[in-house]
N, C-alpha and C positions, 0 to 999 in steps of 0.2 A: 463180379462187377457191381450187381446190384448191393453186396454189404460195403466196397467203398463207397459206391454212393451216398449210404447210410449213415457211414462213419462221418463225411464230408460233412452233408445235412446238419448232423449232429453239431458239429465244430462248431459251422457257422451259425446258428441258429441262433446266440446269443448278440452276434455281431447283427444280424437282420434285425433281431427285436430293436437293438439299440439304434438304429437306424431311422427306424420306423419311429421312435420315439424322440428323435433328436430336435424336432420344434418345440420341445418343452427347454430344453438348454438356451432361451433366449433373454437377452435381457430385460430387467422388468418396462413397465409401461409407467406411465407416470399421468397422470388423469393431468390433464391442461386444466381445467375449471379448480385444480387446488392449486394454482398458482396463482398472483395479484397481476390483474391487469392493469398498464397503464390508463391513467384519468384525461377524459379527453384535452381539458387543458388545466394549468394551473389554479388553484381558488386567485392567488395572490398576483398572477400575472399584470392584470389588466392596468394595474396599478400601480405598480409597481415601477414600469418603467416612464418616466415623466420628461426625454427629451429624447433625441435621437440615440439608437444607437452605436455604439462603436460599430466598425467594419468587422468581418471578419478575419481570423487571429491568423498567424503562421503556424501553421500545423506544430502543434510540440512546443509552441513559445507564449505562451499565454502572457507569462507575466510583461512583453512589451508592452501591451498597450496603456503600464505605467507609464512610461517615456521616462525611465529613472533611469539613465547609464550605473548608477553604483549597484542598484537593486539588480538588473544585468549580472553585475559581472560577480552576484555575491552568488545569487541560482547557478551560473554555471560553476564556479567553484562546488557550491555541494552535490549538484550532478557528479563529479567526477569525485570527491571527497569525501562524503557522507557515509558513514559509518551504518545506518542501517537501510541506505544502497545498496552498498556494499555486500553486507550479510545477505538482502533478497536477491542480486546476482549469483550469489554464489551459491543460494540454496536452486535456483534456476537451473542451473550449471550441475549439478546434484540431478535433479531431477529430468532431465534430460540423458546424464549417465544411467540412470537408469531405466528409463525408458530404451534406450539401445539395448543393454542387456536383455530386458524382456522382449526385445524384437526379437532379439540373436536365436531365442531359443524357437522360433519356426523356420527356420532354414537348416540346410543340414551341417550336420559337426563330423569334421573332415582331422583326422589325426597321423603322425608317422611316429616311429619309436625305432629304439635299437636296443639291448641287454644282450647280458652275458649272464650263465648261470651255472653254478659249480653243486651236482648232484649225483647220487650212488644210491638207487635201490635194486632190488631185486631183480630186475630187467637187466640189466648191468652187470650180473653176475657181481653184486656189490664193488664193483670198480667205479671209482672216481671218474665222472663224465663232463667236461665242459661243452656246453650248447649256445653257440653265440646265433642268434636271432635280430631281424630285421623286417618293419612293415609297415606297413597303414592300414587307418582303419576307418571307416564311414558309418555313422549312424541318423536316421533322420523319424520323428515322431512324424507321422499324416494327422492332419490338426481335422479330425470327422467332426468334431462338435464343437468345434470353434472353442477352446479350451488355450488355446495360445493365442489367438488372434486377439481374444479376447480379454487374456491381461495384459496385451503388445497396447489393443486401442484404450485399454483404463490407464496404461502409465504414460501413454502420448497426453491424456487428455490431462492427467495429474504435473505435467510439464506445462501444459496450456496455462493450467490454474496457476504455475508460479510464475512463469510469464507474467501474466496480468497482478499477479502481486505486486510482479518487481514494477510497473508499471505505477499500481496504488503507492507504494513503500515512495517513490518518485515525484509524485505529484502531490501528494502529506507531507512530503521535506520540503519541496518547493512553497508549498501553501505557507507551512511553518513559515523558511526564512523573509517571505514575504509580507507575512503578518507581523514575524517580531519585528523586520528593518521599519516596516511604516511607525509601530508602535515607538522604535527608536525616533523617529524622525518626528514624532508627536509631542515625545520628551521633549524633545530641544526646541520645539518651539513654546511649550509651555515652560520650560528654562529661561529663555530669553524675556518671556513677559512678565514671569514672577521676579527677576533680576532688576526687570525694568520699574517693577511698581517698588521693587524695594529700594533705588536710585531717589525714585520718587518719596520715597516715606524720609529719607535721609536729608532729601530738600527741603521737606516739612517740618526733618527735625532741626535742620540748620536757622529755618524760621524763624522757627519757632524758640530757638534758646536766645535768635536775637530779642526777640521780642520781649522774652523774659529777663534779660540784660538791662531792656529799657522801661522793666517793669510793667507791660500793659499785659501781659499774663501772668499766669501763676506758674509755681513748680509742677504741680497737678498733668498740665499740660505739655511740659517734656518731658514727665515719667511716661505718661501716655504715649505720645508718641513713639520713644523711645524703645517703648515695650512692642508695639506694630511693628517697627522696625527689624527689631531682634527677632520676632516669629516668625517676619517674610524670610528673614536670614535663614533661618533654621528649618523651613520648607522646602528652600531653593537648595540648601545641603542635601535635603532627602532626594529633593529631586535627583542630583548628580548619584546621590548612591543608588537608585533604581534605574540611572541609562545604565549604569555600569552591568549592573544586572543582565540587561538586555542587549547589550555588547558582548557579556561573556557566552549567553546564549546562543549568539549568531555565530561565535568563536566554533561551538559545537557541531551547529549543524551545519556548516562549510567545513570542516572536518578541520580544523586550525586548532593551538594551540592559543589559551587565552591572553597568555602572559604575553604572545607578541604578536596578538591579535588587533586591530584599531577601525572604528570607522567614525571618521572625522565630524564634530557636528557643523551641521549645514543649516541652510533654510528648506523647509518641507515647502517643496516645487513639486512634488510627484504629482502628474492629475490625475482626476478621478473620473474613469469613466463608466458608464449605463450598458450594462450587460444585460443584452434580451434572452431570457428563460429557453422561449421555443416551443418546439413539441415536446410535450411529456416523455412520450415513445421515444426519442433518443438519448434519453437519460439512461434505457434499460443497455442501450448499443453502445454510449462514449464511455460509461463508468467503468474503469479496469477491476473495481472489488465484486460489482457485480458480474461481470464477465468470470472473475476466480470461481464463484459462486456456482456458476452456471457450469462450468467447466468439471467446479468438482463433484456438482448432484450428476453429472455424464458419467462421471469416470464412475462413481459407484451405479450406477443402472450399470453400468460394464460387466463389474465386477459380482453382480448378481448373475448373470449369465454366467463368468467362470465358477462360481461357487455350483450353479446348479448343470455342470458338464462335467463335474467332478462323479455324478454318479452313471457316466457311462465310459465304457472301456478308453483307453489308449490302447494305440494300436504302433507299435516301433517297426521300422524297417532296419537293417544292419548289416555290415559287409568286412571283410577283414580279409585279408590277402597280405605274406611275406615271404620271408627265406628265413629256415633254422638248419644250422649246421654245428657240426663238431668244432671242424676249426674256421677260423675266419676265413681261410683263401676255399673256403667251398661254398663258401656263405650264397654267392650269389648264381649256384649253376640249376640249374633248370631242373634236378635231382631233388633239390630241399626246397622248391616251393611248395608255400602249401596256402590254404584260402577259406572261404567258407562265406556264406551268406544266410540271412536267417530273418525269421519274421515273428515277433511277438503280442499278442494282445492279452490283455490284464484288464480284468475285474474286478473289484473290491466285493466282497459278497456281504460279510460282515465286518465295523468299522467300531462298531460300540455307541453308534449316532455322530460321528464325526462329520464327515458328508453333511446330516440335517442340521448341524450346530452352526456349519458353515455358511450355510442358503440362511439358515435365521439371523445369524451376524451379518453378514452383507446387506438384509434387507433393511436391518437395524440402521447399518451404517447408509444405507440411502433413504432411510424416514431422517435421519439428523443432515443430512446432507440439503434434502430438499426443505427442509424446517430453516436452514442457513440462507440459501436462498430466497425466501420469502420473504425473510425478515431482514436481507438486505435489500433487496427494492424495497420495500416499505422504510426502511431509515435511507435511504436514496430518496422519495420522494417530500420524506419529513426534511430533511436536509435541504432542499430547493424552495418549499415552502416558507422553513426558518429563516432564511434569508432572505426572500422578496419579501418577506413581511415586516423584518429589521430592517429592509432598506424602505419600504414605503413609511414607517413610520418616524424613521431615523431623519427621512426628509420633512417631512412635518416639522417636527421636533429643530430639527436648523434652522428653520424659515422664524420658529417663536424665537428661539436663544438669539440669531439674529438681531430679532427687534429688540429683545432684551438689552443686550449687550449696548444697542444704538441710545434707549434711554439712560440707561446707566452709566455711558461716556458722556453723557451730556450731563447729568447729575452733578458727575464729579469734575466737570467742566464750570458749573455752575458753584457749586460748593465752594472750589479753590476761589473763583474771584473775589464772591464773597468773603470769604475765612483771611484773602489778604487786604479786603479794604475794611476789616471786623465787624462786620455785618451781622457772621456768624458766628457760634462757638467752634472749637477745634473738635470736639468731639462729632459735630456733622459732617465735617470733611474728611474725617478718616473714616466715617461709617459709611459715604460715598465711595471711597477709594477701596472698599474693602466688596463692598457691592459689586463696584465693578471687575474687580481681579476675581470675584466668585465666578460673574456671568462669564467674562473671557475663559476663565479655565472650562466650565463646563459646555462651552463653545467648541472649543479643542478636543473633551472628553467624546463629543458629538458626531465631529469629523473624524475623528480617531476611529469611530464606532463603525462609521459609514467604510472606509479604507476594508476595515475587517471584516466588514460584513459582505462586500464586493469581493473579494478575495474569493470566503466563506462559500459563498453563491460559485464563482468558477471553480474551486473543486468542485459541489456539489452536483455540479452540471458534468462531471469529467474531464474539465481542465477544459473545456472548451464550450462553442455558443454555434457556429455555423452548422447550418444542416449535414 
């Protein structure tokens, strides 16, 4: 009695140790003070916003509070169209398949079988024997060190992170078609004015060749004109071949084909509204690439604990029970069953340092993991920054061009009456007219800037503004 004792002791004695040792198989710890805290508020806030703000959004629909029906209905087509939606779905969907898999293996693995087998040795008196066989069989690993739970919770969490990809990948397309339609819709309004100053140079040159008909000018001064005329031409050309540009674009990321793609030009009606920043701190909770982020420096702290559970035993349980017989019609009498059950635990003793290569790669891959996350809040809070401060400046800058623009229609207001009762020469009237189609454009260039940079600030914020 007392040498089974012995022998018992003996057995388990590896299994106690490892037991005893199994608080070291956890995952690692992640010091909080080496991550970036949120900044109590904005630098750029204060200022940023200069009238009321909008309400807040419908969850998931930012881009209404353009009030554009077409910008509408261009986002929902690439929601459902977009090509690299699409791809982050389906790597989602991927990772989630495998996340099951890796669950699959802490539950037990339950099997049946049937064969038939044609064999002759010496038992047999070398005569040819058929043995048809029928069973099932149960096997289930006991997870002691958390060794399976623990790549089940790394690949849930590595699902997480695509998740909130497909989420980012979503709201990057959205920003996109948003940004290039307003850009569209900026074309065509600097189309319309470059068309219209070149309407104008055309009246001037119509003038102007009567004038020279009647002799009170020279030739000089229809070449002149003549020449403004032609370059406003040859701008307003470029122009149409850059909407097209930004047409074929939108083709793309609405998942459309270009060639029978169209979006009509219109008057630029979209309004423009004053997105408030907020708390900093939910910059870290609305953004889906920091949540990827965060998900995936988890999933590897996970995966530090399986790496380091790998140096203590598994321990399998197993079970197998059927019927083997000669011929099939005996296959199932109570004579040929046969069964068995059985328990396994396995130590690696020596490995070559495999085991230690593993715990060093994992920890690796969670020093780069949390290196990713840091450095995405930080270009999170650069990103919210970047854009209240283009927008605080953007608005300055409109209120000058503004005034710009008002002296400059006045200019060439004053010029023209002049230049028809010849007061002036002609070359001050086009250098008027030329002044003012600069300030108009870069008016446009202003607003245009502003659109983009409103956009720019609600991704930056995570697609949204309300607490």
């Amino acid at each position: 009695m007392n040498k089974t004792t012995s022998n018992l002791r003996s057995a388990l004695a590896p299994l106690v140790l490892a037991l005893l040792l199994a608080g070291c198989a956890t995952s690692a710890v992640v010091d909080p003070a080496s991550l970036p805290a949120a900044p109590a508020a904005f630098k750029e806030n204060a200022a940023a916003v200069t009238s009321a703000p909008v309400a807040p959004q419908v969850q998931g629909l930012w881009w209404k509070v353009f009030a554009d029906p077409v910008l509408d209905g261009l986002i929902e087509k690439a929601n459902g169209n977009n090509s690299s939606v699409q791809v982050a779905a389906g790597r989602l969907a991927q990772a989630r398949a495998i996340a099951g898999q890796t669950d699959a293996n802490r539950f037990p693995q339950l099997g049946v079988g049937a064969g038939a087998t044609r064999q002759k040795n010496s038992t047999t008196n070398n005569v040819a024997q058929t043995v048809v066989s029928a069973g099932a069989s149960l096997s289930y690993e006991v997870d002691l060190f958390g060794r399976l739970s623990g790549a089940s919770n790394a690949a849930s969490l590595d699902a997480a992170s695509r998740e909130a990809l497909l989420h980012s990948t979503q709201l990057l397309v959205q920003a996109d078609v948003a940004q290039t339609y307003l850009s569209l819709r900026a074309m065509d309004s600097e189309r319309a004015l470059v068309r219209d100053t070149l309407q104008a140079y055309r009246n001037t040159l119509r003038l102007t060749e009567a004038r020279f008909r009647e002799g009170d000018v020279a030739e000089l001064d229809v070449a002149r004109v003549r020449s403004e005329a032609a370059s406003t031409e040859s701008e307003a050309l470029a122009l149409d071949q850059r909407r097209a540009v930004l047409e074929h674009a939108l083709a793309v990321l609405v998942g459309e084909v270009a060639s029978n793609f169209e979006v009509a030009p219109a008057a630029w009606a979209t309004a423009l509204p004053v997105i408030p920043a907020g708390v900093p701190s939910t910059v870290l909770t609305r953004r889906p690439d920091i949540s990827a982020a965060q998900s995936s420096m988890q999933a590897a702290q996970a995966r530090v604990g399986v790496a380091k559970a790998a140096w203590f035993p598994t321990f399998s349980l197993t079970a197998n029970g059927g019927y083997a017989a000669p011929d099939i019609k005996d296959l199932f009498k109570l004579s040929t069953q046969a069964w068995g059950v059985g328990a396994l635990l396995s130590l690696p003793i020596f490995d070559g340092g495999r085991r230690e290569a593993g715990v060093q790669g994992a920890n690796a891959d969670l020093s780069i993991a949390l290196a990713n996350y840091r450095e995405q809040v930080l270009v999170a809070f650069r990103d919210v920054e970047d854009q209240l401060s283009a927008l605080r400046l953007l608005a300055e800058q409109s209120e000058a061009q503004s005034r710009s623009v008002a002296s400059s229609s006045r200019a060439t207001l004053l010029s023209d009456s002049r230049y028809r009762n010849g007061f002036v020469s002609q070359l001050e009237l086009l250098d008027a007219q030329r002044s003012e189609l600069r300030n108009r454009r870069q008016a446009l260039q202003v607003k245009t800037a502003q659109y983009i940079a409103t956009v720019g600030l609600i991704r930056a914020l995570g697609g949204g503004w309300s607490a």
